[in-house]
C-alpha positions in Angstrom: -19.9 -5.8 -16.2 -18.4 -8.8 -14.7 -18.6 -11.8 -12.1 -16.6 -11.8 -9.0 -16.8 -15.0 -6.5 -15.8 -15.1 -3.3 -15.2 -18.1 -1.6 -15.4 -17.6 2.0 -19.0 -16.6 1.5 -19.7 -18.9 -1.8 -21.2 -16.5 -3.6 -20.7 -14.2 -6.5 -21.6 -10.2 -7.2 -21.6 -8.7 -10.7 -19.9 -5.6 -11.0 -18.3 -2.8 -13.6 -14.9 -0.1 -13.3 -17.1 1.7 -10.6 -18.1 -0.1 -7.8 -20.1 2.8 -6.5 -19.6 6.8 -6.2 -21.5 9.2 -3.3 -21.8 12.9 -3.6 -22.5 14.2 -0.4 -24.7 17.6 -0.5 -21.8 19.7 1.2 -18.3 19.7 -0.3 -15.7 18.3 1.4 -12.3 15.4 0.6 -12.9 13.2 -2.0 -11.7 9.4 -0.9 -10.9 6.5 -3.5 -11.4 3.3 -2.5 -9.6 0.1 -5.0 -10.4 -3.2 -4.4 -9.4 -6.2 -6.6 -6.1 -4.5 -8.1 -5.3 -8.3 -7.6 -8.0 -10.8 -9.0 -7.7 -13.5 -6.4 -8.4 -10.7 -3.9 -12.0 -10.3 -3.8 -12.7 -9.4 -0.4 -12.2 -5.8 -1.1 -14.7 -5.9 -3.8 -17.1 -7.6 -1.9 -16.7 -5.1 1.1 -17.1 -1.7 -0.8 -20.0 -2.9 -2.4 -21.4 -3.6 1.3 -20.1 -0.5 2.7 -21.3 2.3 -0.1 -25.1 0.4 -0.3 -25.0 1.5 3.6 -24.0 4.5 3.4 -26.7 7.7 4.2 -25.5 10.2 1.3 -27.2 12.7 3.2 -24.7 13.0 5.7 -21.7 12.6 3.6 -19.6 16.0 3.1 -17.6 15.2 0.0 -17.3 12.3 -2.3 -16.4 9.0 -2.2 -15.7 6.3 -4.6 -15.5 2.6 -5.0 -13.2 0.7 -8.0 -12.6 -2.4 -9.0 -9.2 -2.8 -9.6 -8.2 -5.9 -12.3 -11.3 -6.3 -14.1 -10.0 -9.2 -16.5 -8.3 -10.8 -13.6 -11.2 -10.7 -11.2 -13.2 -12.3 -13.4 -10.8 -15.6 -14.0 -10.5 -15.0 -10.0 -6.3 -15.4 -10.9 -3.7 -12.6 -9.3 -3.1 -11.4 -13.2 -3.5 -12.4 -16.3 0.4 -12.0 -17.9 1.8 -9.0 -16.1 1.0 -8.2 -12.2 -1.3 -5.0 -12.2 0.6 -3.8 -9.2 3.8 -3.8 -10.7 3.5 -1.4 -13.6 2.7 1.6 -11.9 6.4 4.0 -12.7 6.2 6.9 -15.1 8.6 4.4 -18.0 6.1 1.3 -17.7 3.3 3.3 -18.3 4.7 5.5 -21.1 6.5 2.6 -22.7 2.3 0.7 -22.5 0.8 3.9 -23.9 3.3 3.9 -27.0 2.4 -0.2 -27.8 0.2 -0.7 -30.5 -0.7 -4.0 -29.0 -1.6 -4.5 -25.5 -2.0 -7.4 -23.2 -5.0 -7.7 -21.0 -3.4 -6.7 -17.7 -1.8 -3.4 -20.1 -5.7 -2.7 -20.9 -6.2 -2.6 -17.1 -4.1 0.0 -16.3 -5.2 2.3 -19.2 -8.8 2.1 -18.1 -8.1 2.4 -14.3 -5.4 5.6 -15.1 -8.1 7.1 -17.2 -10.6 6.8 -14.0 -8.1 8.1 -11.4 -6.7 11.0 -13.7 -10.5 12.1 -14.3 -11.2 11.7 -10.7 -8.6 14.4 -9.9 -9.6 16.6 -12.5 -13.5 17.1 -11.6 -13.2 16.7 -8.1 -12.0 18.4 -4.8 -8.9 17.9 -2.3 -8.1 16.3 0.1 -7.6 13.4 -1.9 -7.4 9.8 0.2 -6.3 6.6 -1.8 -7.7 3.7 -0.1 -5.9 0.0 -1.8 -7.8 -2.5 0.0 -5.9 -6.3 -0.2 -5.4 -10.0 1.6 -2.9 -11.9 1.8 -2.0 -15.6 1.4 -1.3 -16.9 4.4 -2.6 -15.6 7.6 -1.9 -12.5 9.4 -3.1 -9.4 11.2 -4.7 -7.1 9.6 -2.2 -4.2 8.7 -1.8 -1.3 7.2 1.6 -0.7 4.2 2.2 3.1 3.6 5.1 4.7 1.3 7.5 7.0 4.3 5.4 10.2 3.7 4.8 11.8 6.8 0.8 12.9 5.7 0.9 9.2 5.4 1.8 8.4 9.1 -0.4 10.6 10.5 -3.2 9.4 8.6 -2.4 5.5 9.4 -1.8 6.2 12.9 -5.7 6.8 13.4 -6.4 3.4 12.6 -5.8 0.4 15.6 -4.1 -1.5 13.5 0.0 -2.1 12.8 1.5 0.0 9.9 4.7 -1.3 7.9 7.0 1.3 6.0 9.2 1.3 3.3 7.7 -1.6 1.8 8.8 0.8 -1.5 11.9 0.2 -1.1 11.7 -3.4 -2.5 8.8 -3.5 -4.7 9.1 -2.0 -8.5 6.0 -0.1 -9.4 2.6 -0.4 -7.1 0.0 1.8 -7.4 0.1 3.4 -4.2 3.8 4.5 -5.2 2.3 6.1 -8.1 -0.3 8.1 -6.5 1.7 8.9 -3.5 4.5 10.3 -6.1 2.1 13.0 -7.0 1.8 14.0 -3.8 -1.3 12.6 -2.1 -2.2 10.2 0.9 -2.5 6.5 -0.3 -2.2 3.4 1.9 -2.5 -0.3 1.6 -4.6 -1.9 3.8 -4.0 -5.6 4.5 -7.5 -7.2 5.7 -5.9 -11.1 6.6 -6.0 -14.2 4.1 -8.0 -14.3 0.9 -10.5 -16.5 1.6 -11.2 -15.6 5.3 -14.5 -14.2 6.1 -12.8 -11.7 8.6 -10.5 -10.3 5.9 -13.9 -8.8 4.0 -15.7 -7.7 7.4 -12.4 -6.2 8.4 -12.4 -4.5 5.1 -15.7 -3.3 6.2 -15.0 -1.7 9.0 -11.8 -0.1 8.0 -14.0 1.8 4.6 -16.1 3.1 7.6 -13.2 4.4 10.2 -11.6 6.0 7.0 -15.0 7.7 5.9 -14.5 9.0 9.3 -11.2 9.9 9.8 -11.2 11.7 6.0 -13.9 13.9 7.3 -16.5 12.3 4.8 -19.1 11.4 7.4 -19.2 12.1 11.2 -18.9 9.2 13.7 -22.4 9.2 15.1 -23.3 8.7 11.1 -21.8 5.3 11.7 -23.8 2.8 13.4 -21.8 0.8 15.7 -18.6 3.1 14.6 -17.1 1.9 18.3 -18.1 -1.7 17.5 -15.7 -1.4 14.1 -12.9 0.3 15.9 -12.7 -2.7 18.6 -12.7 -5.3 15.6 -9.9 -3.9 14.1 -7.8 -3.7 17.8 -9.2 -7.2 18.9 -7.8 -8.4 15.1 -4.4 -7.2 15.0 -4.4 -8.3 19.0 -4.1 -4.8 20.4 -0.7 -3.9 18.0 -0.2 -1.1 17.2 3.5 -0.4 16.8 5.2 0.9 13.1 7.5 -1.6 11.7 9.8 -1.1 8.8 10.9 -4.2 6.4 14.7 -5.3 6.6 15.1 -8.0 4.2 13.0 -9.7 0.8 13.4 -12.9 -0.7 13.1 -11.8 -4.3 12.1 -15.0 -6.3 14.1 -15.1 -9.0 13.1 -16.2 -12.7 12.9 -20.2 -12.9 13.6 -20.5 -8.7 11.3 -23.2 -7.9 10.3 -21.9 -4.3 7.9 -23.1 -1.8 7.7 -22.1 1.9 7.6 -24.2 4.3 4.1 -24.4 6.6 3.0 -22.8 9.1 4.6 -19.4 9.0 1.9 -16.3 9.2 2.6 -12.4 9.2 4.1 -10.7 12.2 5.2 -13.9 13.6 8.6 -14.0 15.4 11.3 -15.5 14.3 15.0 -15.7 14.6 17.9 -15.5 12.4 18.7 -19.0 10.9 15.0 -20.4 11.3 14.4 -22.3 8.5 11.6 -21.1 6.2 11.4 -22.1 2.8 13.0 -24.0 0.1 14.3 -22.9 -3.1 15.7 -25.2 -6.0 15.7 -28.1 -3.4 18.1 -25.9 -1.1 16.8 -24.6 2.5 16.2 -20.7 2.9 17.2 -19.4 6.7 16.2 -16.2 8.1 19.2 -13.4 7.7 18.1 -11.4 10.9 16.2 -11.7 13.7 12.3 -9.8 13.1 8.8 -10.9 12.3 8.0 -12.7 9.0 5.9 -11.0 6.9 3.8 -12.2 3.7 4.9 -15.4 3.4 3.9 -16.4 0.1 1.6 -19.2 0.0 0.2 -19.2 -3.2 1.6 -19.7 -6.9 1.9 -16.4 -8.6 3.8 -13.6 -7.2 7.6 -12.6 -7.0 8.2 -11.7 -3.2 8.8 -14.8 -1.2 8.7 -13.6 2.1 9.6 -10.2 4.1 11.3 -9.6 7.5 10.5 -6.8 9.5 11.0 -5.1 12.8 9.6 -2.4 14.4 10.5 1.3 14.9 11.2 2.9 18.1 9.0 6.0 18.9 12.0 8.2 19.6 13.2 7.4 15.7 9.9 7.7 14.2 9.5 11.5 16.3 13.0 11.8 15.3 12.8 11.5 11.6 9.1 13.8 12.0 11.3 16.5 12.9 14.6 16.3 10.5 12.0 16.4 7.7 10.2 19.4 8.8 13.4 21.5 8.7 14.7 20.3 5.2 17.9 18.2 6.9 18.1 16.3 3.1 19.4 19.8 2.2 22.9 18.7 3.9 23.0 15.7 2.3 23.8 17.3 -0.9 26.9 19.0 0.2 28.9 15.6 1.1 31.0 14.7 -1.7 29.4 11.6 -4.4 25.8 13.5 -3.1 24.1 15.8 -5.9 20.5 16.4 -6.5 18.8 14.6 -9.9 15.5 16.5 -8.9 15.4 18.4 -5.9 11.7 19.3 -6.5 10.7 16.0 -6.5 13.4 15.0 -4.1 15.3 12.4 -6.2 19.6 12.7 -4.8 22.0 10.6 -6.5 24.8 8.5 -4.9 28.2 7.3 -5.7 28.3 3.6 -4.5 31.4 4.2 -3.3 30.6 7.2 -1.3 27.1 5.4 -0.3 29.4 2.2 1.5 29.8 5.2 4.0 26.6 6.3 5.2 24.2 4.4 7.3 21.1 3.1 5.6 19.2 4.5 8.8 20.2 8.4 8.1 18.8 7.9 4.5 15.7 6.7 6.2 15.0 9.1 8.8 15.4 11.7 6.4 12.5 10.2 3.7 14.7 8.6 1.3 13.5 4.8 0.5 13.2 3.2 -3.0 16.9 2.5 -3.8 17.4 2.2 -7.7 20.7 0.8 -8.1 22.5 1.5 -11.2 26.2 0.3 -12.1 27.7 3.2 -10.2 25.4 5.0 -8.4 22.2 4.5 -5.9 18.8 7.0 -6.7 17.0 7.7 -3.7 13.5 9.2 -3.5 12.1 11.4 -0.9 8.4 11.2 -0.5 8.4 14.3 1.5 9.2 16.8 -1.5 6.7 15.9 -3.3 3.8 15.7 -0.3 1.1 18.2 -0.7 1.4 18.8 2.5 -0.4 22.0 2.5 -3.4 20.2 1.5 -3.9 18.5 4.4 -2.7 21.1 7.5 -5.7 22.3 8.0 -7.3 18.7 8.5 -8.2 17.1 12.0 -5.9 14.5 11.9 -3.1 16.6 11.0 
């Protein structure tokens, strides 16, 4: 058991792996709730604690759990110790940490917290939910980051709040990517800055809408369920709209970056506006969009994203090339074979790739570019979806 501290309410709560677990008397989805996967982000820890101690497990059909993500981390209330615990998720990282005979602190991490999630799969009941509650350093809405699965979408879209896709596409090896690989719904949820009391009674009230909107409680088990609902619209100023990311600053090893003030998510701004500076040299935006997650804050490797959002007629338009299996064409063009067609992995020839839109990779389901010498390896979320798990689901 450790301490957390949160500053925005000056106090601290002690607290183990399992923040809390609630078997409901009827069977029903079982949702996982992760806060602190990043040690300076405590609001999520502070909020499941709140939320679970409140909740009636008599009218709960299913099980839910609370986690605390970065123990080690938590307790120094730093992002990581030496390697970022949300970074390490891919099927290589983790295989090349279980073969180590000697393991850092933030390796230990992810051995416990796989061992947890792997045993909550194996004793428990579908529909699974994965619930990754986070702030950010600098201000913003509160928002909601999904991997391009479509159970994903329709899930997200419940919530009055913005959703940003392919996020995946530019970071190497989150958590949610992991989970969502085996074929489950998993979101990030984006409360506002770190030390901001709103970001842990957002958190608050998002636990309770997805309680809801898993099926795991009712909405008249929710005192003031409405009251929740119109925090999270009033927060993110009544946006709702899906945005997809354009453009990362990737901070590279040894750039000495800083941005410049002021800047906070979903802000407009237009290409050429200058926003940070890097080894004394001034960083413009490359396109027009909205900043998002300005880093303002020591650790971390993304500087800053750009994003814009999605047209309905796109996001309807994708829905429906995906339920018919358009990818299947794709591997018929020449410089387009299939590495894994069960798990949806098609290979590209760069050359062949210089070509094709980005756009018609991305309204078929293929994000997360891994760029090789000769070749790009796209991943489809969609193959590997357990859809069927979720069909019969109210929200589907």
């Amino acid at each position: 058991m450790i301490e957390v501290y949160n500053k925005a309410l000056d106090s601290s709560i002690k607290v183990d792996r399992i923040l809390g677990k609630i078997e409901g008397a009827k069977p029903g989805p079982t949702v996982v709730f992760i806060g602190g996967i990043h040690g300076n982000e405590t609001s999520g820890v502070f909020a499941l604690k709140d939320a679970l101690a409140c909740v009636n497990k008599a009218y709960v059909k299913g099980t839910i759990y609370g986690i605390s993500g970065n123990l080690k981390a938590l307790k120094k209330h730093i992002r990581f110790v030496q390697d970022d615990l949300n970074r390490l998720w891919t099927k290589l990282q983790i295989q090349k940490i279980k073969d180590k005979t000697v393991l850092n602190e933030d390796e230990t991490e992810l051995l416990e917290l796989l061992t947890v999630l792997e045993e909550i799969l194996k004793i428990n009941q579908p529909p699974f939910y994965f619930i990754d509650l986070h702030t950010t350093s600098s201000k913003t809405l509160p928002f909601i980051t999904i991997n391009d699965a479509l159970i994903n979408r329709k899930f997200s879209e419940q919530f009055p709040v913005p959703i940003v896709l392919g996020i995946e596409e530019y970071l190497n090896g989150p958590l949610l990517s992991y989970i969502n690989q085996m074929g489950y719904v998993s979101l990030g949820f984006e409360s506002g800055q770190h030390d901001d009391f709103s970001a842990i009674t957002n958190s608050i009230a998002f636990v309770y809408l997805t309680l809801v909107y898993s099926g795991i409680l009712k909405e008249e088990a929710v005192i003031n369920f409405s009251k929740y609902h119109e925090q999270l619209k009033q927060q993110a100023n009544n946006i709702n709209d899906v945005f997809e990311v354009i453009h990362l600053h990737k901070i590279k090893k040894n750039e000495r970056f800083k941005m410049l003030n002021g800047f906070k998510s979903f802000e407009h701004i237009k290409k050429g506006t200058k926003i940070a500076i890097s080894n004394s040299m001034e960083v413009t935006a490359p396109y027009n969009g909205s900043i998002f997650m300005p880093l303002y804050q020591k650790r971390g490797a993304e500087g800053f994203f750009i994003i814009k959002p999605i047209k309905p007629f796109f996001l309807k338009l994708s829905a429906g090339l995906r339920r018919i299996k358009t990818d299947n064409l794709l591997a018929l063009l020449p410089g387009i074979s299939w590495v894994s067609k069960n798990e949806g992995v098609l290979q590209v020839n760069l050359t062949v790739a210089k070509f094709l839109a980005k756009p018609l990779f991305h309204l078929l389901g293929y994000r997360n570019r891994q760029i090789t010498s000769t070749h790009l390896r796209l991943n489809n979320r969609e193959r590997v979806a357990k859809t069927k798990i979720y069909k019969k689901e109210p929200w589907y």
